[in-house]
C-alpha positions in Angstrom: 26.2 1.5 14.4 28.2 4.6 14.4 26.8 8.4 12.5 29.7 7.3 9.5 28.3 4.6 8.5 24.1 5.4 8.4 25.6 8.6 6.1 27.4 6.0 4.1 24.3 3.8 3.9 21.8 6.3 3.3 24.1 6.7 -0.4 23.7 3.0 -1.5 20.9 1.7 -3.2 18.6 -1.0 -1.9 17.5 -2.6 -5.0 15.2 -5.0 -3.4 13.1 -1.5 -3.1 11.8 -1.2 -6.9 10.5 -5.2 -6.8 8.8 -4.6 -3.6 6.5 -1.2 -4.9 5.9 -3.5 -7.8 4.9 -6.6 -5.8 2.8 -3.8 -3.6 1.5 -1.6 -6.7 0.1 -5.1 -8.5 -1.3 -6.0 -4.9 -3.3 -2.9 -4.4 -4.7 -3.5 -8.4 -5.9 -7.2 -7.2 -7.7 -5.8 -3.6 -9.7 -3.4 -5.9 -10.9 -6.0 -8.9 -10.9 -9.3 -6.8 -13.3 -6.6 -4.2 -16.2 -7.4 -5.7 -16.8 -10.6 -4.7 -18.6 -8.7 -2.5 -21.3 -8.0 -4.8 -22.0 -11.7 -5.6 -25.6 -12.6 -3.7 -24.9 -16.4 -3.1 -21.7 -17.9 -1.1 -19.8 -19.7 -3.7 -16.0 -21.2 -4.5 -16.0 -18.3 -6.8 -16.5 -16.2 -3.7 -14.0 -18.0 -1.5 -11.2 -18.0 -4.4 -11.7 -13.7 -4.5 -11.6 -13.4 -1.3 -8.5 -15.1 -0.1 -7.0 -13.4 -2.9 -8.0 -10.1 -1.3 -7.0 -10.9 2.2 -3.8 -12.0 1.1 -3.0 -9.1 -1.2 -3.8 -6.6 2.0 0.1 -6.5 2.5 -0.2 -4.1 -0.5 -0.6 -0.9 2.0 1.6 -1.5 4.9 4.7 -2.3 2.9 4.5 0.6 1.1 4.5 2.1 4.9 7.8 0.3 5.5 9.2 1.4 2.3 8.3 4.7 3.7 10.4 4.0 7.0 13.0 2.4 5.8 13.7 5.4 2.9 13.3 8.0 5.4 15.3 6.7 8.1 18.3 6.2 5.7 17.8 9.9 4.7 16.8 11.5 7.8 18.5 10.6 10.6 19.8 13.0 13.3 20.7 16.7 12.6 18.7 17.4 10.0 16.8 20.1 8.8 13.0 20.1 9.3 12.6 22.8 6.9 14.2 20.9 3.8 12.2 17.7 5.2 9.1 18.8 5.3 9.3 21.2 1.6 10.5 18.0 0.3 7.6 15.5 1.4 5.2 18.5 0.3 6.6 18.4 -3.0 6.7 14.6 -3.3 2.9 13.7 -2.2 0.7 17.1 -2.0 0.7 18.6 -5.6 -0.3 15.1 -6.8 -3.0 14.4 -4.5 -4.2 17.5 -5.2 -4.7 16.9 -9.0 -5.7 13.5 -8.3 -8.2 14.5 -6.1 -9.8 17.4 -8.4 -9.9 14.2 -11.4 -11.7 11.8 -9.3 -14.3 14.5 -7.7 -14.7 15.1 -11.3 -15.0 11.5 -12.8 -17.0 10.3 -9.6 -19.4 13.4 -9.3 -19.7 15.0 -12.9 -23.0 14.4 -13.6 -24.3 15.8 -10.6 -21.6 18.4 -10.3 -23.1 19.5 -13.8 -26.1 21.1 -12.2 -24.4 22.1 -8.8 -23.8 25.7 -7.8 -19.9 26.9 -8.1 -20.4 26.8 -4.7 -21.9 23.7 -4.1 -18.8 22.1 -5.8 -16.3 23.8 -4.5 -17.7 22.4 -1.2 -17.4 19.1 -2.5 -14.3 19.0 -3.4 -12.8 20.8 -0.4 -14.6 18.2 1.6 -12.8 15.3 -0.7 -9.7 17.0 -0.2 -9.6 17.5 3.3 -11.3 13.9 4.1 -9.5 12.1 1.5 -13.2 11.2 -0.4 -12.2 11.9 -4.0 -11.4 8.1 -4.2 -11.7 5.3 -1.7 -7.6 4.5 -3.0 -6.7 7.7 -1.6 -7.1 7.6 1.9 -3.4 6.3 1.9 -2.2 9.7 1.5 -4.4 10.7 4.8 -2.2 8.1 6.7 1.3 8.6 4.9 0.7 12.4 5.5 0.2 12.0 9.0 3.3 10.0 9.4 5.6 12.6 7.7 4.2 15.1 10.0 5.3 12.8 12.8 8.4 11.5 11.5 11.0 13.7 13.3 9.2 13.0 16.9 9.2 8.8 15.9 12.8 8.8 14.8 14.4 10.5 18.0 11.9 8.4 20.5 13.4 5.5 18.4 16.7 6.4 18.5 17.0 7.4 21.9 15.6 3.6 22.4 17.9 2.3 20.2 20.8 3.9 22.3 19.6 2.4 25.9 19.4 -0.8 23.9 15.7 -1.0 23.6 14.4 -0.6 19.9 13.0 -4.2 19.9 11.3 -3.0 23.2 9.6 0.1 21.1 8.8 -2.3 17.8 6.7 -4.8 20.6 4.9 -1.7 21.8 4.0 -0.2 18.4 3.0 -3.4 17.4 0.5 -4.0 20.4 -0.8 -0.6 20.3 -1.2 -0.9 16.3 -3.1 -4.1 17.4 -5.4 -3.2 20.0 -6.3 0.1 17.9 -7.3 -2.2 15.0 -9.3 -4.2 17.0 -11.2 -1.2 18.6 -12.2 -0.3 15.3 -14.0 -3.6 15.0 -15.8 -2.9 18.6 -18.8 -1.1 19.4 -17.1 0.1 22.7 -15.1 2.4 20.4 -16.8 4.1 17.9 -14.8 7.6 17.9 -11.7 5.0 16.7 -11.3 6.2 12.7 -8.8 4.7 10.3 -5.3 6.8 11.1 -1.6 6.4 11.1 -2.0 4.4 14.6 -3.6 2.0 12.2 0.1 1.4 10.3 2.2 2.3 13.1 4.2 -0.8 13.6 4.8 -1.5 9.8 6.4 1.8 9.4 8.7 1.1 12.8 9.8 -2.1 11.4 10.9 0.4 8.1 13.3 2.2 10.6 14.3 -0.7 12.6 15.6 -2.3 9.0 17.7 0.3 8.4 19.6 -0.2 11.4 19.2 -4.1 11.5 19.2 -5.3 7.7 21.5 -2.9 5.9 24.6 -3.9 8.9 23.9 -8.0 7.9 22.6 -8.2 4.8 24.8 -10.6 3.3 23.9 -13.1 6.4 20.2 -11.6 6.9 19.7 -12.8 2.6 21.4 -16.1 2.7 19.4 -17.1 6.2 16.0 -15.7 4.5 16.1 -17.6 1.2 16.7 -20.9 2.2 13.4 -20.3 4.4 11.3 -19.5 1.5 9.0 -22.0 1.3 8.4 -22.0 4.9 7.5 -17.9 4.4 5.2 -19.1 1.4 3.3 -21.7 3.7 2.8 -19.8 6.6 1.5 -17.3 4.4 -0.7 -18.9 2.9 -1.9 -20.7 6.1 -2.5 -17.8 7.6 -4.4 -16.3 4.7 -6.9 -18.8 4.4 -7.0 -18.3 8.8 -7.4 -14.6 8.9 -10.4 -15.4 5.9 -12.2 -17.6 7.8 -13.7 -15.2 10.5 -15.3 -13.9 7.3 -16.3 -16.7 5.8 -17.9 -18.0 9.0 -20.0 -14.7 8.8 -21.0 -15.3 5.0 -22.0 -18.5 5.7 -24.1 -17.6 8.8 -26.2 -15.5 6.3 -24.7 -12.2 5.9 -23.7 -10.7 3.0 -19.9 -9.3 3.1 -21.0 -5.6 4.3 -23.8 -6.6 6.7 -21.5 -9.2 8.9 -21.0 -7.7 12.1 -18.1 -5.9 13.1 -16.6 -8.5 15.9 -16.3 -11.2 12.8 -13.4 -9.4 12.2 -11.5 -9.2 15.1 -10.4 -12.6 14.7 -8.5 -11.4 11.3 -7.4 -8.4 12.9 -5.2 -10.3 15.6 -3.7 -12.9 12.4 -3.2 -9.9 10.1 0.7 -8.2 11.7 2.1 -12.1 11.4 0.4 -12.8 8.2 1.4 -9.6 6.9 5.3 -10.1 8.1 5.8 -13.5 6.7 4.7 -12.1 3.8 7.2 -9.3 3.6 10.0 -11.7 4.2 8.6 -13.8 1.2 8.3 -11.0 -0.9 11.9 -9.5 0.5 13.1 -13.1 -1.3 11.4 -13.3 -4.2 12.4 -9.4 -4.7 16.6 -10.2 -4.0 16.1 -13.4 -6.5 15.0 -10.7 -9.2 17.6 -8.3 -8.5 20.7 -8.4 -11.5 18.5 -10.7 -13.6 17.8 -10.0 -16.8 14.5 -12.5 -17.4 11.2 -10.9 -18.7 9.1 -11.3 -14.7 12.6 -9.1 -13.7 12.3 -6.3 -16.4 8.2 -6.1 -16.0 8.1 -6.3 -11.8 11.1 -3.3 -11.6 9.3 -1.0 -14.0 6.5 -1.5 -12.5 7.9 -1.0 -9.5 9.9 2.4 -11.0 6.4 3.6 -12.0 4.4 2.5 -8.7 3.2 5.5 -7.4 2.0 7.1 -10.5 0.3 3.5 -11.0 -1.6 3.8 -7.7 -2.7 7.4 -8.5 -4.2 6.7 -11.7 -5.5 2.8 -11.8 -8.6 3.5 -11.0 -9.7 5.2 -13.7 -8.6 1.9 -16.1 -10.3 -0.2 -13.4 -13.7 1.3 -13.4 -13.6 1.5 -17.4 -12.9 -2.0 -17.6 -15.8 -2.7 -15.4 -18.3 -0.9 -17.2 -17.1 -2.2 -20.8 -17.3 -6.1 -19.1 -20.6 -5.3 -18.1 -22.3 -3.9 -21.0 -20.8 -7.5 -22.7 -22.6 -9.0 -20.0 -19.6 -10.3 -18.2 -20.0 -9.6 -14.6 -18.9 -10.3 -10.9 -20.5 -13.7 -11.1 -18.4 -14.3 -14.1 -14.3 -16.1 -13.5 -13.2 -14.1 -16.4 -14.2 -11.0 -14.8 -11.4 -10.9 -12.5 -8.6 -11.6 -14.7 -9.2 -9.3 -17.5 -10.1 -6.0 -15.0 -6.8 -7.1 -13.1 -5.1 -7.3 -16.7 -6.4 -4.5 -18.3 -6.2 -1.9 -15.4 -2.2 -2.8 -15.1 -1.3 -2.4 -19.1 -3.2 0.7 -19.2 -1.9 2.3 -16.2 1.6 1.5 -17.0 1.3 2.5 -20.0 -0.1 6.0 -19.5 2.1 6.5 -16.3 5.4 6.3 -18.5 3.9 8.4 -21.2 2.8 11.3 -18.4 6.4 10.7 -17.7 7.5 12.8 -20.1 5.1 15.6 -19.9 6.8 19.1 -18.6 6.8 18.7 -14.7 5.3 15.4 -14.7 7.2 14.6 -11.2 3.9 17.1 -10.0 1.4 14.7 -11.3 3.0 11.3 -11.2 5.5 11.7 -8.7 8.1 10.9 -11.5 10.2 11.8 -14.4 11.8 10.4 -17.0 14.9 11.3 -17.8 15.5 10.3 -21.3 14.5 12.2 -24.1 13.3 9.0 -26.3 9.7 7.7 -25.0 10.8 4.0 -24.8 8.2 1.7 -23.8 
């Protein structure tokens, strides 16, 4: 594919994008309510229900990775300025993970922050900042910063193996070292191994290899894909209830979820990149079958999806809320309803005050987005 034509590409919309952060933003809100399964004592259905939910929704991360490769490869390609790159990723992810991670040192720690030093606290937070430990949701920006960094390095060792005819060679290699590193997280013969960008490696190489691969066919690439939907969906799910059952063999040997030992999960970690890629291609599907529609599912899934990341910076405030009120109405993780009205509640409310902040002076600073209208319209 000739220079022309990436610049031409780089103009024209993929709108499949918006359905897939909302399929990823509602994914990330079902790992952190159906999560506490965990916290049930005895193995149960409820138990087994939650947790292939969770396993299944873990796509939630790495496709927001790919999003992340395919948007900057059709922006950033050869010749162009590091300066402008790098001020505008800044702008885009470190102003709000800043405020984001001054609110949740507050909301997490304020009681104890109350009777802190000034220097005590600034310590703290510091130490959030720089560890990502304000939330346990915002470690994401620990990994997506470290890509950005590495961007311009990734994209001219992939396009210098794209031009000797050898980018599928350089997605295999990513996806075995992204494999092997996973699994050495799970091993006690590598304990210095912490969660990093190594970690999403392959999912944001298959981002940039799309570009090139899926933007050139799409017509063909869309008609083959949908007619293999229900195959996607069964795989899927197949391989769902596969990675689960390393786990499930550990809960039923008499662990609870946090004490099973690490190697239970190497067994997932090996299912997890094919699980995790049929389930893009579903989604990919389900995403072009919305696109141009005009049904209620269509209008909800792209504003969600317009709204995403502001959604994912600030759920976790609605999720925790709805928590607490549940239990002091004694409904708890033991309870079905629990899971549903958490999942319910943390997505209206989130919305809900994401589009409002969107109108707030600035608010592409907090949010990562503006609205452009003058009119709130929700």
């Amino acid at each position: 594919m000739d220079q022309k034509k990436i610049v031409h590409m780089a103009h024209k919309t993929i709108e499949e994008i918006n359905y897939l952060r909302g399929f990823g933003v509602l994914a990330v809100i079902a790992i952190h309510t159906t999560g506490y399964f965990t916290e049930i004592k005895s193995y149960n259905t409820l138990v087994i229900v939650n947790l292939w939910t969770d396993v299944f929704s873990q796509f939630a991360v790495p496709l927001f990775i790919l999003i992340s490769g395919v948007v900057l490869a059709r922006n950033y390609r050869s010749n162009f300025s590091l300066t402008e790159f790098y001020k505008k990723r800044i702008r885009s992810i470190i102003p709000q993970y800043l405020i984001f991670s001054i609110l949740y040192t507050l909301f997490n720690n304020w009681a104890v922050m109350q009777s802190n030093p000034l220097s005590a606290n600034l310590a703290l937070l510091l130490n959030n900042i720089v560890h990502s430990n304000a939330s346990y949701h915002l470690w994401f920006f620990s990994i997506i910063i470290q890509l950005y960094i590495l961007y311009p390095i990734i994209i001219k060792i992939y396009d210098l193996c794209k031009r000797i005819d050898r980018a599928e060679v350089m997605l295999a290699m990513l996806l075995i070292i992204q494999t092997l590193w996973m699994v050495g997280l799970h091993s006690s013969s590598f304990p210095f191994i912490k969660l990093n960008f190594v970690s999403f490696l392959f999912y944001f190489g298959l981002g940039i290899y799309i570009v090139d691969y899926f933007d050139s066919n799409s017509n063909q690439l869309t008609k083959a894909f949908k007619n293999l939907t229900p195959v996607y969906l069964i795989t899927s799910l197949a391989l769902t209830i596969g990675a689960s059952f390393f786990i499930i063999i550990g809960l039923k040997t008499g662990y609870d979820y946090y004490s099973i030992p690490a190697y239970f999960f190497i067994g997932s970690e090996l299912i997890y990149p094919v699980l995790r890629v049929t389930t893009f291609l579903l989604l990919l599907n389900l995403a072009t079958s919305l696109v141009g529609k005009r049904s209620l599912l269509a209008k909800v899934i792209y504003r969600i999806g317009d709204y995403s990341f502001g959604i994912y910076l600030i759920h976790i405030f609605f999720n925790q809320y709805a928590i607490k009120i549940l239990k002091n109405n004694a409904i708890d993780y033991n309870n079905w309803a629990f899971y549903p009205i958490v999942f319910v509640i943390t997505v209206v409310f989130s919305y809900l005050v994401v589009r409002l902040l969107s109108y707030v002076p600035y608010s592409y600073y907090i949010i990562g987005r503006k609205n452009p209208k003058s009119k709130i319209r929700i």
